[in-house]
Each structure stands twice: as C-alpha cells, then as structure tokens.
NUVO-117561 format. One record per residue (C-alpha): x, y, z. Coordinates in steps of 0.25 Angstrom, whole numbers. Layout:
N
+-------+-------+-------+
|     x |     y |     z |
+-------+-------+-------+
|     X |     Y |     Z |
...
+-------+-------+-------+
***
This chain:
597
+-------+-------+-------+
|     x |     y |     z |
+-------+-------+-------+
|   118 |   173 |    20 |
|   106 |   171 |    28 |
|    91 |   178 |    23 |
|    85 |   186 |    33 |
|    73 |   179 |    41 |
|    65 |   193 |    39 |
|    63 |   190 |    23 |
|    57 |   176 |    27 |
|    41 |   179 |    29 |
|    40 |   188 |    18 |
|    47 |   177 |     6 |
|    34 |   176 |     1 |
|    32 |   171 |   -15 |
|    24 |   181 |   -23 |
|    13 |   172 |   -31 |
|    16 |   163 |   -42 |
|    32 |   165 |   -36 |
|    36 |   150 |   -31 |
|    38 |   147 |   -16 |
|    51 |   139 |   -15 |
|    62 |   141 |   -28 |
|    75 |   131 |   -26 |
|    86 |   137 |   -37 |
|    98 |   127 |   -40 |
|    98 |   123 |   -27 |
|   112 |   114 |   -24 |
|   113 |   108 |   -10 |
|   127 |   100 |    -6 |
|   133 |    92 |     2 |
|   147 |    94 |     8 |
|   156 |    81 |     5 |
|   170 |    79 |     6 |
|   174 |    82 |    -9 |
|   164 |    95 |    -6 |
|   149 |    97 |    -8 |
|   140 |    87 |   -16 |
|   128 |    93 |   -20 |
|   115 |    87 |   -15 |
|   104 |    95 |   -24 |
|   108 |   102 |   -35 |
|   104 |   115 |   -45 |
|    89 |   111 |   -39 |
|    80 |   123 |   -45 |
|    65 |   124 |   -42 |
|    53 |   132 |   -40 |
|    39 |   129 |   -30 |
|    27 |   136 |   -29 |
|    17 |   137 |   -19 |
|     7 |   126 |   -20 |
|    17 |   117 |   -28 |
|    21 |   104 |   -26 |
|    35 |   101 |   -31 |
|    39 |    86 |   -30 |
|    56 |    84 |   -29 |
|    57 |    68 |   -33 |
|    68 |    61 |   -34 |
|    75 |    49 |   -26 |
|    84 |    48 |   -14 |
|    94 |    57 |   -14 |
|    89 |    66 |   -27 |
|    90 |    79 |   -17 |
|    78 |    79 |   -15 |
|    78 |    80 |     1 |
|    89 |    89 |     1 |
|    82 |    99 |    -8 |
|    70 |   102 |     1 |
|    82 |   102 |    14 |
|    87 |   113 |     7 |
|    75 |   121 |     5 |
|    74 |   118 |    20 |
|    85 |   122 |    23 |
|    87 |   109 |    31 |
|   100 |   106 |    24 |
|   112 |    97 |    35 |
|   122 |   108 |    36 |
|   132 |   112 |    32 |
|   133 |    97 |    26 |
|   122 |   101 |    13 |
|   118 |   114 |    10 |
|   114 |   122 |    -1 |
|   127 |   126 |   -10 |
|   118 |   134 |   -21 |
|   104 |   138 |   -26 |
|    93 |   144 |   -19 |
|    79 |   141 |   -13 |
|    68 |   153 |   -10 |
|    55 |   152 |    -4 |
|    50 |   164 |    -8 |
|    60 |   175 |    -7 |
|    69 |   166 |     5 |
|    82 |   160 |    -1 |
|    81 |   149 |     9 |
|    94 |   144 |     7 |
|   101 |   158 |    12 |
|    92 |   156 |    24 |
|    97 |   153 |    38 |
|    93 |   142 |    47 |
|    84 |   152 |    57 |
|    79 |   157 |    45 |
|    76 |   145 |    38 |
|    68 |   140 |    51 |
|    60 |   152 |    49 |
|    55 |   146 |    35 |
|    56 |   130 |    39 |
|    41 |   126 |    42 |
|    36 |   142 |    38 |
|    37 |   143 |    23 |
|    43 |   129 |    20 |
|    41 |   117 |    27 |
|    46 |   101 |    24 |
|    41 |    88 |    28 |
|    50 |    77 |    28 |
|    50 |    63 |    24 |
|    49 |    58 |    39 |
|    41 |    66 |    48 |
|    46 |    57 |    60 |
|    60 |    63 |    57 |
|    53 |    76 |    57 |
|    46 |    77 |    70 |
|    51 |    77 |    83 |
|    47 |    64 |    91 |
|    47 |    70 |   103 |
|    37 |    83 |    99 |
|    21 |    79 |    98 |
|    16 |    84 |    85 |
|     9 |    94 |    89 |
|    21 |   100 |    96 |
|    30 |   100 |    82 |
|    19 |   106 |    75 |
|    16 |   118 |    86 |
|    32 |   119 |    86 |
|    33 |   121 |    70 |
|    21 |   132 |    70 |
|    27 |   139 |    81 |
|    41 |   141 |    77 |
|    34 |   148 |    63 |
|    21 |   155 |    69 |
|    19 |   165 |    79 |
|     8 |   153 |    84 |
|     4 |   153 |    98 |
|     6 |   137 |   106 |
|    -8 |   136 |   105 |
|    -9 |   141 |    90 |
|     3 |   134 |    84 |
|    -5 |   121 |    90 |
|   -17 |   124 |    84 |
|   -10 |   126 |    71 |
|    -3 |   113 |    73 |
|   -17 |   106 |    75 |
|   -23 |   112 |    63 |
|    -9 |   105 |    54 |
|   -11 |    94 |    59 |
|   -27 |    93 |    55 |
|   -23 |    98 |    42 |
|   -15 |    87 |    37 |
|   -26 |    79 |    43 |
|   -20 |    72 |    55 |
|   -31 |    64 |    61 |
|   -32 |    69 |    76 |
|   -22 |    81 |    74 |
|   -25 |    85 |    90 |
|   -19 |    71 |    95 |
|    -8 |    70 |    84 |
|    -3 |    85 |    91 |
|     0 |    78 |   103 |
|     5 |    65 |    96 |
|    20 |    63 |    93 |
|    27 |    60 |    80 |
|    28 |    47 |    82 |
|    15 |    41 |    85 |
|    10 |    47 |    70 |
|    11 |    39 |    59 |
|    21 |    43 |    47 |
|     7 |    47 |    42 |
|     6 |    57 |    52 |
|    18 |    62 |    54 |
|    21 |    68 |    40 |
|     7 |    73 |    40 |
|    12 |    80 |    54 |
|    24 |    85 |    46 |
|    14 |    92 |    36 |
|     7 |    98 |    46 |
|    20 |   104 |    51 |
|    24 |   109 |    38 |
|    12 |   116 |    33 |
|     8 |   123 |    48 |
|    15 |   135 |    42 |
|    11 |   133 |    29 |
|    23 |   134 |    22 |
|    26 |   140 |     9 |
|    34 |   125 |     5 |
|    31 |   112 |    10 |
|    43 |   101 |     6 |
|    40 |    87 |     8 |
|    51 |    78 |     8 |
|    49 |    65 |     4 |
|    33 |    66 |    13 |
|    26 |    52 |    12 |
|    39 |    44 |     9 |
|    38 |    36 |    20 |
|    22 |    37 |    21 |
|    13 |    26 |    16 |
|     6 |    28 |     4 |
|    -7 |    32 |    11 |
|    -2 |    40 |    18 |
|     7 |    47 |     7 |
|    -7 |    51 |     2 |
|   -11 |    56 |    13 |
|     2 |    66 |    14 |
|     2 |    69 |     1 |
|   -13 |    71 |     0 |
|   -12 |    82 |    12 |
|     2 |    88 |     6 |
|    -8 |    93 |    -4 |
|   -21 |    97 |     3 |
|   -11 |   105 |    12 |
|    -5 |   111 |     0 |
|   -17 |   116 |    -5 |
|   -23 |   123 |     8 |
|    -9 |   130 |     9 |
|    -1 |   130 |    -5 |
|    13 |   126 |     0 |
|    22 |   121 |   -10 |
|    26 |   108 |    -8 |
|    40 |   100 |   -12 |
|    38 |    87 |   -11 |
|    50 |    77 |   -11 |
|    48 |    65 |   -14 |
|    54 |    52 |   -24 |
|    40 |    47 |   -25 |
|    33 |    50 |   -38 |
|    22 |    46 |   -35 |
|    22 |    57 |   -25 |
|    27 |    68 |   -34 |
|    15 |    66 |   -43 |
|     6 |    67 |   -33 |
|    12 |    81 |   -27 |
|    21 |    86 |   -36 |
|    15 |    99 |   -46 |
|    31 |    99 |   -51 |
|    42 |    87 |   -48 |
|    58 |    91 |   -46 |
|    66 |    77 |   -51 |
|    78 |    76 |   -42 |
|    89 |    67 |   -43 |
|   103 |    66 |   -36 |
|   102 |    81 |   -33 |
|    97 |    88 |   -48 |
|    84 |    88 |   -51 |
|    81 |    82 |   -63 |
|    68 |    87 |   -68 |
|    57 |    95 |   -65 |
|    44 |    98 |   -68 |
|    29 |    98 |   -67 |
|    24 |    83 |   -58 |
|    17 |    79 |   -73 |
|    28 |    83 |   -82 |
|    38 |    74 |   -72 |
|    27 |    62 |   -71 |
|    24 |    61 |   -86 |
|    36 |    69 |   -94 |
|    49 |    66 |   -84 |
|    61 |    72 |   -93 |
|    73 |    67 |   -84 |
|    77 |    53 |   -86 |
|    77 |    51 |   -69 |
|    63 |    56 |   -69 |
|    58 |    45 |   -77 |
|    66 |    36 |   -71 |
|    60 |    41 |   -56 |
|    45 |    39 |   -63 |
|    47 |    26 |   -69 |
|    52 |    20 |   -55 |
|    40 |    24 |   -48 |
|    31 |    12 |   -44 |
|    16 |    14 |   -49 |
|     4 |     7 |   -48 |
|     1 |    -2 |   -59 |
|    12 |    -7 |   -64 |
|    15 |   -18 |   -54 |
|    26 |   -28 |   -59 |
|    21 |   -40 |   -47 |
|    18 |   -53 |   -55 |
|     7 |   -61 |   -48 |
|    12 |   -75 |   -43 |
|     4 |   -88 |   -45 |
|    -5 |   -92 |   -35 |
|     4 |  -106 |   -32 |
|    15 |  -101 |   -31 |
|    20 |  -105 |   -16 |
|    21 |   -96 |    -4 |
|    34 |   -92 |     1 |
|    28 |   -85 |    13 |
|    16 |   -85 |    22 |
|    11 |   -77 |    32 |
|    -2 |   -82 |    40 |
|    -9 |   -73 |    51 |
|     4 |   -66 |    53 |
|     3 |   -56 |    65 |
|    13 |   -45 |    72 |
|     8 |   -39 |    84 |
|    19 |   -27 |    91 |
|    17 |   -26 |   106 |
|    17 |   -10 |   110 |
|    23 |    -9 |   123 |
|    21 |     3 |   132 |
|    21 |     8 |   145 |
|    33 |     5 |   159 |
|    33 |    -8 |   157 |
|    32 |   -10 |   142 |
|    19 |   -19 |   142 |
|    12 |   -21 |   129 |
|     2 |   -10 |   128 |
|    -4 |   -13 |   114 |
|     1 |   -22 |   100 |
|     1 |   -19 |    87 |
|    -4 |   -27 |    77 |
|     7 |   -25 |    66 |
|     0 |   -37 |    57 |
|   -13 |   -43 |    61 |
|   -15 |   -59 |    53 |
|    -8 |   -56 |    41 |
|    -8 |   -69 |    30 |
|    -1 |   -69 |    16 |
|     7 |   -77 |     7 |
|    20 |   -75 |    -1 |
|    21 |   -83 |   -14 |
|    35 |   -86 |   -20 |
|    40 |   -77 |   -29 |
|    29 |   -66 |   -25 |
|    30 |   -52 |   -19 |
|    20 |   -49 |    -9 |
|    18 |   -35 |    -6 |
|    15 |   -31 |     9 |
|     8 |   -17 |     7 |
|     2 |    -7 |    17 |
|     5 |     6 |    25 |
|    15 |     7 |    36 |
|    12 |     1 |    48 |
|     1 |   -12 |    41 |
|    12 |   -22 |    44 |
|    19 |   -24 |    32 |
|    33 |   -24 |    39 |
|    30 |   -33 |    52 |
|    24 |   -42 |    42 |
|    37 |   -41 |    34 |
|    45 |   -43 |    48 |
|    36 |   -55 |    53 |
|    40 |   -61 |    39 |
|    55 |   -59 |    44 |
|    54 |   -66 |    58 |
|    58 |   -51 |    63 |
|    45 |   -48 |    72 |
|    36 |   -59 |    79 |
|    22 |   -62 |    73 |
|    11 |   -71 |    76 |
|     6 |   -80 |    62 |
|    13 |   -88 |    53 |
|    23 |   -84 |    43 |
|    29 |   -94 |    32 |
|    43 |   -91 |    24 |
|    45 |  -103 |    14 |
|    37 |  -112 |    21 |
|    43 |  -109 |    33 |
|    36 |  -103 |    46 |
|    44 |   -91 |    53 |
|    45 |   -92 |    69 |
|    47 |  -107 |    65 |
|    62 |  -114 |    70 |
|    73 |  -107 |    68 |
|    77 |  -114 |    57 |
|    64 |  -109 |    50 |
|    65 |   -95 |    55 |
|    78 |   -95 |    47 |
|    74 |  -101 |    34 |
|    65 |   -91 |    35 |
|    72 |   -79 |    37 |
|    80 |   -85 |    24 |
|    68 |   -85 |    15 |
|    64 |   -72 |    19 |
|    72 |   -58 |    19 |
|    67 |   -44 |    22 |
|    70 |   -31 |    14 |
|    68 |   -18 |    24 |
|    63 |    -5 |    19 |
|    76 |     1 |    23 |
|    87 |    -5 |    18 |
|    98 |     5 |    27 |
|    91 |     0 |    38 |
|    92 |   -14 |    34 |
|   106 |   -14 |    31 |
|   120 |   -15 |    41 |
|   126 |    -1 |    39 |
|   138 |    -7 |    44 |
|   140 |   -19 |    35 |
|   142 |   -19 |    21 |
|   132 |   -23 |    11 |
|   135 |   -36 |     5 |
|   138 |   -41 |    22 |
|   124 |   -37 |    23 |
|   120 |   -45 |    10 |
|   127 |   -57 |    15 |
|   122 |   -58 |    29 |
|   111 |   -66 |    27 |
|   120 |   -75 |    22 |
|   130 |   -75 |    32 |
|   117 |   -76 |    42 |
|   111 |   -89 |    37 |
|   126 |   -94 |    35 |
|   124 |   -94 |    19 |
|   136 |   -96 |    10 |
|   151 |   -95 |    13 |
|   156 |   -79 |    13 |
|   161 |   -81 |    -3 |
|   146 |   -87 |    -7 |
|   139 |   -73 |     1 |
|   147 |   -64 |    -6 |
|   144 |   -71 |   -19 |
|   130 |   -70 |   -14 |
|   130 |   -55 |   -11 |
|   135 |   -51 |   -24 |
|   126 |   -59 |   -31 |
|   114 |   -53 |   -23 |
|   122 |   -38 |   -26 |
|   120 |   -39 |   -40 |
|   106 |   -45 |   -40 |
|   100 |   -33 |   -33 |
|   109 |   -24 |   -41 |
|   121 |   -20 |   -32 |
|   136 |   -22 |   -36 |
|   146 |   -31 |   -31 |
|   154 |   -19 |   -26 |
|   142 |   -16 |   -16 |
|   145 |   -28 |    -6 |
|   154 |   -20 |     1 |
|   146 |    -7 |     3 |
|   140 |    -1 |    14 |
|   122 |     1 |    16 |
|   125 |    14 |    15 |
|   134 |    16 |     3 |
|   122 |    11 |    -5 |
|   108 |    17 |   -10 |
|    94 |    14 |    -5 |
|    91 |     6 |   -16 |
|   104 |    -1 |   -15 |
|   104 |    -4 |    -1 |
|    89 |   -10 |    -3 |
|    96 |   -20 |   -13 |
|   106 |   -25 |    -3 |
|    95 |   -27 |     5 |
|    88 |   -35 |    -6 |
|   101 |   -43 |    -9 |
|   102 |   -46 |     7 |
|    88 |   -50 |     7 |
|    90 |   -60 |    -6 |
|   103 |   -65 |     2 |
|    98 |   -77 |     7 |
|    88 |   -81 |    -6 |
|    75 |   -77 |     3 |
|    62 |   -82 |    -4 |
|    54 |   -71 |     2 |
|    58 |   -56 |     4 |
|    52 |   -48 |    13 |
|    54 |   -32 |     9 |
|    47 |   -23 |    18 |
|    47 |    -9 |    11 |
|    59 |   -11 |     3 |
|    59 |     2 |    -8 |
|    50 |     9 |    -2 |
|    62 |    19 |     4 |
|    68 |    18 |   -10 |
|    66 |    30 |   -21 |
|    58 |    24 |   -33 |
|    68 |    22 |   -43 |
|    77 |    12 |   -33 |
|    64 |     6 |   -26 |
|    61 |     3 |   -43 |
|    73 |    -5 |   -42 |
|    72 |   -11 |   -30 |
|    59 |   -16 |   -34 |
|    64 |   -22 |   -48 |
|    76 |   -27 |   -41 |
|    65 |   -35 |   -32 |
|    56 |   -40 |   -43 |
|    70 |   -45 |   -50 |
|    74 |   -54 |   -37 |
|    61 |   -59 |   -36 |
|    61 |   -65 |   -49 |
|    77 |   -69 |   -49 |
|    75 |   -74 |   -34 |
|    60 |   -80 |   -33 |
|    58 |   -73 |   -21 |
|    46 |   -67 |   -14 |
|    44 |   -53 |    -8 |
|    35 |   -47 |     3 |
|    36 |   -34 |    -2 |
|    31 |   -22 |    10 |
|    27 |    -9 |     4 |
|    19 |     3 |     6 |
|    21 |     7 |    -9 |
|     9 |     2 |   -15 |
|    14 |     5 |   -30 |
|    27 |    -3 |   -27 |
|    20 |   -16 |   -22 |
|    11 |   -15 |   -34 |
|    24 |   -14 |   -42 |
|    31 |   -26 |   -35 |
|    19 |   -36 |   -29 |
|    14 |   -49 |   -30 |
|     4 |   -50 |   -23 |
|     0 |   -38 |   -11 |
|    -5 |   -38 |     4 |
|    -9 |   -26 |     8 |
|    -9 |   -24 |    24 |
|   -17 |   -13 |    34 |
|   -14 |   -13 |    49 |
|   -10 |   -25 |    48 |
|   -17 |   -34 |    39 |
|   -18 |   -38 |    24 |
|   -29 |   -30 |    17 |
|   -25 |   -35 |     4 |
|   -18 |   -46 |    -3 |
|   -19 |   -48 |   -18 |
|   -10 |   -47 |   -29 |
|    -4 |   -36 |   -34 |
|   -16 |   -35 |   -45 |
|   -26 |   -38 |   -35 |
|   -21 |   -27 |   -24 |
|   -18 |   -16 |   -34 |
|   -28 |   -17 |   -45 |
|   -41 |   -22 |   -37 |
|   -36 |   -17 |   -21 |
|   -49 |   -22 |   -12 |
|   -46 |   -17 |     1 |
|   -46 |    -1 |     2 |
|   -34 |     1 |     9 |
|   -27 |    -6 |    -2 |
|   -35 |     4 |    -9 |
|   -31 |    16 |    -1 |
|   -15 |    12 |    -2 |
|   -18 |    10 |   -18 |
|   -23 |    23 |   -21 |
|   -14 |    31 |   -12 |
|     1 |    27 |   -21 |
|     4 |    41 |   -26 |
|     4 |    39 |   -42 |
|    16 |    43 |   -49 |
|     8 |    51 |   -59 |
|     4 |    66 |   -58 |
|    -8 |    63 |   -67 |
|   -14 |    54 |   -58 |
|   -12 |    62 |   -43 |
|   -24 |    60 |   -35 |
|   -33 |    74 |   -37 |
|   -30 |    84 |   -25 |
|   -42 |    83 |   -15 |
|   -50 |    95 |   -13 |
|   -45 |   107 |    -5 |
|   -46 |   106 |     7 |
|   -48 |   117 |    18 |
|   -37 |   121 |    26 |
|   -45 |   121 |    40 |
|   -53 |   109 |    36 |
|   -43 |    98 |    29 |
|   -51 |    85 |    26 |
|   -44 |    72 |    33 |
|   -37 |    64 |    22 |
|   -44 |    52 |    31 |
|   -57 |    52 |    39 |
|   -59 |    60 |    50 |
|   -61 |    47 |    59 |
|   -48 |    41 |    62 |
|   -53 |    27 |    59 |
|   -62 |    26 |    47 |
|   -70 |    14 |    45 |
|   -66 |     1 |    42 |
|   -65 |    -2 |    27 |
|   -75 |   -12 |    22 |
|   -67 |   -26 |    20 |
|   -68 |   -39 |    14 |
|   -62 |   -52 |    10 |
|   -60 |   -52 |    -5 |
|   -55 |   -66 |   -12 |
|   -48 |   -70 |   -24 |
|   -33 |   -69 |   -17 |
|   -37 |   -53 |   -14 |
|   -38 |   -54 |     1 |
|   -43 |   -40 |     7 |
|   -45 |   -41 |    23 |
|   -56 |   -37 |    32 |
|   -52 |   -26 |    42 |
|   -55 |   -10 |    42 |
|   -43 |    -1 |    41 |
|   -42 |    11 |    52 |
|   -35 |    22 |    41 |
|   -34 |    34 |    52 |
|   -20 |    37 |    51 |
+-------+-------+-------+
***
C-alpha cells in the first residue's frame, strides 16, 4: 500500500513533536534457508536541532539503518520486514519510490561516506548542484544557479564561482564532501544523515566538516544522525548516542551518560579501545643503538604528462630532500595529511617507485646489485592500508603466507608449512585458517595474514603504510597490541604511516612529521606531543576529536546565514609561518606552509 504524494508537503511536526521516529524497525535479508534479519526491533526518536550519533563497528547495521530510512534499500534482496518510520505524519516505509523521490534531498537528505562515489564525474559541480535544486524547486536555470552558488559560499568553498565550473575530481576529499553538504542542505531539510562523513578525511579536515555540520545546523535546525564507529566523533556531535552492535542496539542515552556511565558491557568495551592522547605506550630507544635504516636527501619527482604527444607538462614534487634514521628495535612514525608523502616515501623504501638520494636497509644501499637489491627486499616488508587489496582473491591464505618463501627459494615445502602455522598462531589465527580464502575472513583477520606474510621471511624492518586506519577501533586495538607483541618477540623495527595522530602517539618511538613534502618535525614521542615546536604539528595536535563530551571544543559564535565567516582566511595563501632550527634532537624545518585548501 502506497501513501498518496498529496499528504507530503503538509507532514509537518507540531512544536515540541520529533521530526524522524523509527518504531522496532526490522530490515532482512533474503537467504536460502529464508530471511536473516540485518537490524532488528531498532526504536528511536529525533528532534529538530538534534544530533543523534548511531556508533558502532562494521557490520552493527548501522548503514543499513539510515538506507532504510532512505528508502535506498537493494531490492527485493533487503527490505523492511516490520516496524515503521515517520517524518512527521509520512510513514516512509509505506511510500513508493516516485513518492519517496519527492521527499529524498526535500525534507531528508544523506551524505555519504565517499562523496566521489556520490557525484557523477562527468557532471561539473555546479551542474549537480542546479540539477538537485531544480528537481525540488519551482527554481528558474538562473535561480537554481544562484542558489547553488550561495551553498557553496556557505560551507565556505574558497572560490565558489570556479569550483561551479570544476569537476569532481580535480577537488580534494576536502572538498568534495564539503560539495555534498552543500547539496544536502540547499533544500534545507528537515533531516540531515551522515553516514560515516570524515572517515576517510584527515584529521584537519575532519574539523573542519565537523565544525561547519554544526554552524549549518544552527542557522537551519536540521536534525542531524550522524553514523560513525568514531568516538571521538560521537562526543563531539552527538546530544544523544544509539549503541549498535550485530544489528540490536544495545544502549542508549544521552552523549555524557554513554561517555562517563556506559551500562552495556560492549559499550565499555567500545570506549576502552578508543586511542587517546596521553597515554602512549612507545618506549624511547637509547641513543646508541644502531640504525637499521637510513635515508639521506631522498627525493621523488612524478612527471605530469599532457597534451598529443604526452610530453612532460609539469612534475610533482611528492618529497623534496627528506633525511631520517631508523634504530633497531624502534618504531618510527611517518605523520601528516594525505598527499605530504608518507606513502611514496614508504614505496621508495620498497624499491617500488624510482627516487633520487640514498636509502640504506641493513647496511645495504637500495638500486645497488641485484644481489643487494634482494637482501634488501628480505629485510624489509610492506603492510598496505588495504589488506583485500593486497591479497590474491584467488589463492588461498596460507599460499599467500608461503610465497615469500617460495619467492626467495626458502625451505623445502614441509619446512613452509611448518612455517605458516607457526606464523598463524603468533598473529592469532588457527591452524584451520591455512586453507581459507581472503574473503572468508574478517578486516581485522585479513590484516593479520597480512602481518604473518610480512614476518614471513624474518624482515628487520616493517614498513606499514596505513595499516588500521580502515579498521573499527576495537580490532585496530588489537592490531596494535599484536604489533607491539611482535616487535618485542621479533626485534624488529616499524615505519609506522598514519594520519591518526592519537594512534602514533599510542605506538611511537620516535615521530617525523611531513607537510608538502618535507619533515617539519622529528623528535621523540615525548618531544613531539608534549612540547610540539612547529604550528602545523600544532594544528594536526589540537584537531584529534577527544573521546570526551566534557572536553568538546565550545561551539563558535552564531554565524549569519548571508554572511558565514571562512573557516580559513579569506586569502587562499596565508602567510608563511615563522620557522626555525630548534636543537637538542628536536629538528623543526624552515619553510612556510600554503594552507588554502
């Protein structure tokens, strides 16, 4: 039974009435032994100018809930087996899909977790934007342009006029999300959900979203359901936090009772896993002991190719005379926003790009012999950010766990199957797992396997470029223990990548911190977190997202709607930041930093 469209525009709450209500809300799968449901008996209530945080990790229901509500749902595969959900006085899920279409983007709008995925590459901007305003407002071309313009100002888009005529993909992530809030709120809709929002964001520029998802709420009272298995998020946002875990929630209530009174044994569990700042377990390494690794002036330059004949138009930079040393034993943490260098550096360690400089591996310099280039590639192994990516779908586990082996001609077959058992149940996998498939196992799993292929040939240096940053914070806990564990059994030493400032501080050494390029900062963990010199070690500090309601960062003052205030100077390059040379093993560079994003 489908609602009539002509109820739609007058569904309005009466005051004090709350704008979405969800009422034991069941949504199923269709399996062969029948339906499997996905969410289950999920009750809840928002009001206007609420934010309601839903937490939990991957594969809680947490997606699937707010692609419900959307009525986005893959059919007729999952659907909605029982419950209800109004906005206002519309039962949304006794809606049709012309109907539905009617309300998408109008009264309740979503942003997902990847805008790229979101917007159509072909389509400028400004052409998305104009289309989404007209298909809900009688808008003239010239109107709905005008109004397109004005979104982008408002979630402060540094020339709004040129991004209109830009495509998706020359904006940074930045950008693009802050493109998909402007969509959204065009309409003004009565609910804003924000699946998953700054996941994949740096955590500046986490702030930053986060910072304009509440100015924006303010000038227009949306509710706000913010997904997210970041708790330090959630007590940022959230007026009330929904628990969620393998489909039920588990507890609710307001974001201070959640933080400091948790009733439900997961949710403490949830909150004792979450990395915070000050409390970082890195020992500090003596002075003497010896470098396993050395890199000297190291430089990566990308040729841009363009026009009919492909010449070189222009290079890139990637990392401009970077030096550092890697002790035995040690983990050195790699820190900065996307797109500073901290992978090509990682990949220059891995002989997988070409580089100009000198890099040393044991004593050994790589783009020596061939012999050398080998020994190399034995003492040092790479952990990817993506473990699914990283492995052979088509092979099974302990294959990939022995190839190094087989590679480097290791070991009779016997020997490398003892081998891949004992390197199983170090990283705490069971014998029985040999024999799986990648995709039979967990995230978190898979990144072990990956861990056990790294260890495979007794490496002396790992190289791990993002390794739990894609994991929820429970499993990334034990990823983390599980490194610190094999770092004391094995001796080894880490180049630990991260843009998680609370998790290096958590795991380091010793940290470098990188900007366009180059080293900022280098210290130990102590020096760089307790006495940070340079600003933009400063400025990535102060931006982690405390998981503590008690703590959030006072709301700025209310802004007018026709006159929002730039989160960042007006000019697109503000000055250079005064620099200096700083001793005492606390090296701080001297270059300006161009912050116009």
């Amino acid at each position: 039974m489908t609602e009539t469209a002509a109820i739609l525009p007058g569904a309005e709450t009466a005051p004090g009435d709350p704008v979405l209500s969800v009422d034991g809300l069941t949504v199923s799968v269709r399996t062969e032994a029948g339906l499997h449901p996905l969410v289950e008996g999920l009750s809840f209530e928002l009001k206007r100018g609420e934010t309601l945080a839903i937490a939990g990790e991957s594969g809680s229901g947490k997606s699937i809930t707010s692609l419900a509500i959307m009525g986005l749902l893959p059919p007729p595969a999952v659907r909605v087996t029982a419950g209800r959900v109004r906005l206002g006085g519309t039962d949304l899920t006794r809606l049709g899909d012309e109907d539905m279409q009617k309300i998408r983007g109008d009264r309740i709008a979503m942003i997902f977790q990847e805008p790229m995925t979101s917007l159509n590459p072909v389509m400028t901007i400004g052409t998305q934007l104009v289309e989404a305003l007209e298909a809900h407002e009688p808008l003239t071309r010239a109107e709905a342009r005008v109004r397109a313009l004005a979104a982008l100002q408002a979630v402060r888009l540094t020339d709004a006029e040129r991004r209109m005529r830009q495509y998706p993909h020359e904006l940074s992530g930045g950008m693009r999300q802050r493109v998909m809030i402007a969509m959204a709120l065009a309409l003004r809709p009565d609910v804003l959900i924000a699946d998953e929002p700054t996941t994949a964001l740096d955590v500046t520029v986490q702030r930053e979203v986060l910072e304009l998802l509440r100015d924006l709420q303010r000038q227009t009272g949306t509710a706000i359901i913010l997904i997210t298995h970041d708790m330090g998020v959630v007590a940022e946002m959230a007026d009330r936090v929904i628990v969620m875990r393998a489909g039920r929630m588990v507890e609710q209530g307001d974001v201070r009772q959640i933080f400091h009174a948790p009733r439900a044994a997961y949710t403490k569990e949830l909150l004792a896993a979450v990395p915070r700042m000050g409390r970082g377990e890195g020992g500090v390494r003596q002075a003497e002991t010896p470098p396993i690794a050395r890199v000297a002036d190291l430089r990566v330059v990308y040729d841009i190719r363009g026009g009919l004949l492909g010449r070189v138009t222009h290079r890139v930079h990637a990392v401009a005379g970077v030096g550092f040393e890697i002790r035995q034993g040690e983990t050195f943490a790699l820190v900065g926003e996307s797109g500073c260098g901290k992978s090509t550096i990682a990949k220059a360690m891995a002989g997988l790009v070409p580089f100009a400089g000198t890099i040393e591996i044991g004593g050994l310099r790589l783009g020596g012999s061939a012999a050398d280039a080998q020994a190399v590639r034995r003492m040092a192994q790479l952990i990817f950010q993506d473990p699914m990516a990283s492995l052979d779908p088509r092979m099974r586990v302990g294959n990939l766990v022995a190839e190094p082996l087989v590679i480097h001609r290791i070991g009779s077959p016997a020997e490398r199957r003892e081998k891949v058992l004992d390197l199983f149940e170090r990283v705490g996998l069971s014998p029985e797992h040999v024999n799986r498939y990648p995709h039979e196992f967990s995230g978190g799993q898979r990144q072990r396997i990956c861990i056990a292929r790294a260890l495979a040939l007794g490496p002396r240096l790992i190289i791990a470029d993002e390794s739990v940053s894609a994991l929820d914070v429970s499993v990334q806990a034990r990823v983390l223990a599980l490194l610190r564990a094999l770092k004391d059994e094995f001796g080894v030493a880490y180049l630990f990548i991260s843009h998680d400032m609370a998790v290096v501080e958590n795991i380091a050494d010793r940290v470098a911190v990188m900007y366009l390029g180059q080293i900022v900062e280098l210290g130990t963990r102590a020096q760089v977190f307790g006495n940070p010199r340079h600003p933009y070690t400063r400025r990535l500090i102060d931006a982690v997202p405390i998981p503590d309601p008690e703590r959030r960062r006072p709301a700025r003052p209310a802004l007018a709607a026709e006159t929002p205030s730039p989160l960042w100077p007006a000019a697109e390059t503000p000055p250079a930041w005064p620099l200096s040379d700083i001793g005492g093993g606390h090296l701080v560079s001297s270059w300006g930093v161009a912050e116009g994003r």
